[in-house]
DOKE-409290 format. One record per atom (N, C-alpha, C): residue number from 0; residue in one letter; atom name; z, y, x. Coordinates in pm, whole numbers. Layout:
REM residues N
NODE   num   residuo   atomo        w        v        u
NODE   NUM         a      CA        Z        Y        X
...
REM end
This chain:
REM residues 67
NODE   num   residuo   atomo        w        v        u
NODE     0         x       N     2962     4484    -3653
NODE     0         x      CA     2898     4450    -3527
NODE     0         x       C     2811     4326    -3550
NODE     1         x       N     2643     4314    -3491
NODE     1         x      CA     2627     4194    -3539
NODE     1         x       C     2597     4069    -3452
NODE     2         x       N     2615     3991    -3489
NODE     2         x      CA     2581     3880    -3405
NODE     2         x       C     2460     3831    -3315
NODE     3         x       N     2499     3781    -3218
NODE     3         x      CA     2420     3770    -3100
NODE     3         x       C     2373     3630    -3109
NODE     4         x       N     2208     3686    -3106
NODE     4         x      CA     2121     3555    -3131
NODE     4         x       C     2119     3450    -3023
NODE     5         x       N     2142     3324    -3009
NODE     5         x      CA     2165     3256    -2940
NODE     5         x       C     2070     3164    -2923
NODE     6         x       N     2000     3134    -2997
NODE     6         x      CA     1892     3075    -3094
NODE     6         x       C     1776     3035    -2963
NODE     7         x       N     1748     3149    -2896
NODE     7         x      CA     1634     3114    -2779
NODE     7         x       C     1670     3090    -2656
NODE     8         x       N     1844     3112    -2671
NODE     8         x      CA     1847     3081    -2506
NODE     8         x       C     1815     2986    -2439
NODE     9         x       N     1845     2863    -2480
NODE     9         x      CA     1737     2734    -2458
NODE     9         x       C     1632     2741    -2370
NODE    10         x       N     1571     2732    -2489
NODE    10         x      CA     1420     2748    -2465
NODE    10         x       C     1422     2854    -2326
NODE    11         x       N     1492     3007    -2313
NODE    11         x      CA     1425     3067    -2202
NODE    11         x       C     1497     3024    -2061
NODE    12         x       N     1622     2984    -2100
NODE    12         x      CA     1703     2905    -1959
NODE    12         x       C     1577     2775    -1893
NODE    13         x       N     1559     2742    -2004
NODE    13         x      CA     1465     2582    -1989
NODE    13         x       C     1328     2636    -1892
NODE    14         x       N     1257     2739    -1943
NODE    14         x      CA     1157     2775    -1883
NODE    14         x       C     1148     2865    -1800
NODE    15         x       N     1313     2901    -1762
NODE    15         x      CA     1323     3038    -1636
NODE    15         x       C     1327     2870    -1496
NODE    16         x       N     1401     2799    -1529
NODE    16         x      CA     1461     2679    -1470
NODE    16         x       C     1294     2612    -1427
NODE    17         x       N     1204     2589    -1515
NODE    17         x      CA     1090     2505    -1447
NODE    17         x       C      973     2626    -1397
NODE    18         x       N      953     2716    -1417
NODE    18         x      CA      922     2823    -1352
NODE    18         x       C      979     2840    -1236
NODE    19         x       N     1087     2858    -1148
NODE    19         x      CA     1154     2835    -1044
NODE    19         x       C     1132     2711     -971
NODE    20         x       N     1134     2621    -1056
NODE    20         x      CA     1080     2469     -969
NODE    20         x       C      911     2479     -952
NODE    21         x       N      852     2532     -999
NODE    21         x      CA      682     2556     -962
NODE    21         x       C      690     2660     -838
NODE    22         x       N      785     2781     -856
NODE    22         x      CA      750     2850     -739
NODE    22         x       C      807     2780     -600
NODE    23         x       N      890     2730     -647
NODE    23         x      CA      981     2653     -480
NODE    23         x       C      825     2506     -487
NODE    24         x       N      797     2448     -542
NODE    24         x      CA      690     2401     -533
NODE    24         x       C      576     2413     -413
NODE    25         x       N      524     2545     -484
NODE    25         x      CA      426     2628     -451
NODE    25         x       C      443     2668     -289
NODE    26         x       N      605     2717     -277
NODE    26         x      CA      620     2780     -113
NODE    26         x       C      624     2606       -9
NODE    27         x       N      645     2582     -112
NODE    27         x      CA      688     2438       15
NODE    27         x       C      557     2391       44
NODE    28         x       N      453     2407      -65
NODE    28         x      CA      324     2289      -32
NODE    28         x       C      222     2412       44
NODE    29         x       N      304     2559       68
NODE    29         x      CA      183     2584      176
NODE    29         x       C      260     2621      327
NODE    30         x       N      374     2499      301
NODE    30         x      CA      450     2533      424
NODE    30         x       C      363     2470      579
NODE    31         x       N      341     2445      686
NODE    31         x      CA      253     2370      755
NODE    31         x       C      360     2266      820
NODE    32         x       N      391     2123      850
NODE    32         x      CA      445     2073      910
NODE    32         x       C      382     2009     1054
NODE    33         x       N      453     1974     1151
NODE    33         x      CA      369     1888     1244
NODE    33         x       C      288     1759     1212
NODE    34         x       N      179     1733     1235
NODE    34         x      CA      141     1591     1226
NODE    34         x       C      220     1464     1287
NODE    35         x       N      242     1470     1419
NODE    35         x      CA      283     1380     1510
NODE    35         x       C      383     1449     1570
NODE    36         x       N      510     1500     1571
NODE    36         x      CA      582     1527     1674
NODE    36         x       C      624     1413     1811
NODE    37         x       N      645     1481     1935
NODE    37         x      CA      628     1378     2050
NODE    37         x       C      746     1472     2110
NODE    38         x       N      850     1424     2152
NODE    38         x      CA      970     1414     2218
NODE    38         x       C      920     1493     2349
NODE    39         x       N      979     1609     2407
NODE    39         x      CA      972     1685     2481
NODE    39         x       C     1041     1625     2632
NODE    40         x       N     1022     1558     2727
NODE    40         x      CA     1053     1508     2859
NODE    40         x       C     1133     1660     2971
NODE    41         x       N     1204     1661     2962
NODE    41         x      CA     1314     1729     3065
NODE    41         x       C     1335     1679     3180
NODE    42         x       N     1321     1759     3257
NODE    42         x      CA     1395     1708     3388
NODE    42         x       C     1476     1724     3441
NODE    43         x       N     1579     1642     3512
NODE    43         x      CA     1704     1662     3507
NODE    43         x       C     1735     1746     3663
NODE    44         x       N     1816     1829     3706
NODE    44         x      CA     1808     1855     3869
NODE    44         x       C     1919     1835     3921
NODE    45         x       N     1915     1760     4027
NODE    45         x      CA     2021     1716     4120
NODE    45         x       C     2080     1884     4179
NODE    46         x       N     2223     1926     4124
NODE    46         x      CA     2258     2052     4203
NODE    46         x       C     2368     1918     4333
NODE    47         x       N     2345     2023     4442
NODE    47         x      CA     2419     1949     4534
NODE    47         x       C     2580     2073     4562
NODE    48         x       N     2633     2051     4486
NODE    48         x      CA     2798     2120     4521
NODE    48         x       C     2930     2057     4628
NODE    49         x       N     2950     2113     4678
NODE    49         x      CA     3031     2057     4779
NODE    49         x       C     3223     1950     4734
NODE    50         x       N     3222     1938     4653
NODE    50         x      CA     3280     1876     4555
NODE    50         x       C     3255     1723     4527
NODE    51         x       N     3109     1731     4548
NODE    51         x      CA     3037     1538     4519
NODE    51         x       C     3046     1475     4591
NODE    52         x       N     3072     1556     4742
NODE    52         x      CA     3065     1439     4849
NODE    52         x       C     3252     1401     4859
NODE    53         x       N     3307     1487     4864
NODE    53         x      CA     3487     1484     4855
NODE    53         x       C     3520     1432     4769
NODE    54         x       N     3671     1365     4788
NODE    54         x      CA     3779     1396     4684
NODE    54         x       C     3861     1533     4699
NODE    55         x       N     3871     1574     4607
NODE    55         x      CA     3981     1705     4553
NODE    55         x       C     4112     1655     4520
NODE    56         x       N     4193     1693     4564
NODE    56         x      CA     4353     1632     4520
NODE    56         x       C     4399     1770     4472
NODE    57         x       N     4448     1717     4308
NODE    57         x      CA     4501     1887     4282
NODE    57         x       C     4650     1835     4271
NODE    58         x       N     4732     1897     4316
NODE    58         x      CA     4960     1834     4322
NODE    58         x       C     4993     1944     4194
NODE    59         x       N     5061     1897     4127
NODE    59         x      CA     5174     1931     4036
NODE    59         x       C     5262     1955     4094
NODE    60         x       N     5343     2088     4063
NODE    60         x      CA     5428     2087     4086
NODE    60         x       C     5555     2011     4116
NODE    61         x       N     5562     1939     3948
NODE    61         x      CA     5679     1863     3965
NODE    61         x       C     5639     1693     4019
NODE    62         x       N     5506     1702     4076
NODE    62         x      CA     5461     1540     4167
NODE    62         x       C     5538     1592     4296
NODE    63         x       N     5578     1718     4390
NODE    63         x      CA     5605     1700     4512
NODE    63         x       C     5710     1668     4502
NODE    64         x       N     5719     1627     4645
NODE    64         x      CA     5904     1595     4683
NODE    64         x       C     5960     1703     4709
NODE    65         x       N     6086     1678     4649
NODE    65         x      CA     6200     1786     4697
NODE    65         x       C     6227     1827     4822
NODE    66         x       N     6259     1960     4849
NODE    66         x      CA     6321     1967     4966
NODE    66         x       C     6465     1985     4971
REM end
């Protein structure tokens, strides 16, 4: 059986490896980014629920008194 040349792997790992860094390169520098991004202003809305103007008392069970 004969032996397995090992001899170039190097070299083609080395140049599969910077070949890959040119193409990721390449996609990134025709990616488009924003120039100036500017913070988007929301507005907030008052819901009026009948809850805001009250208190709610919720009892536990074991808060009442015994009978």
């Amino acid at each position: 059986m004969p032996q397995l040349d090992t001899s170039t792997w190097f070299i083609t790992i080395l140049s599969m490896l910077f070949t890959l860094y040119i193409i990721m390169q390449l996609k990134v520098s025709k990616h488009l980014y924003h120039q100036n991004p500017e913070p988007v202003v929301t507005k907030t809305t008052e819901h009026t629920t009948p809850w805001q103007t009250k208190w709610t008392k919720i009892y536990s069970p074991l808060s009442l008194p015994l009978r």
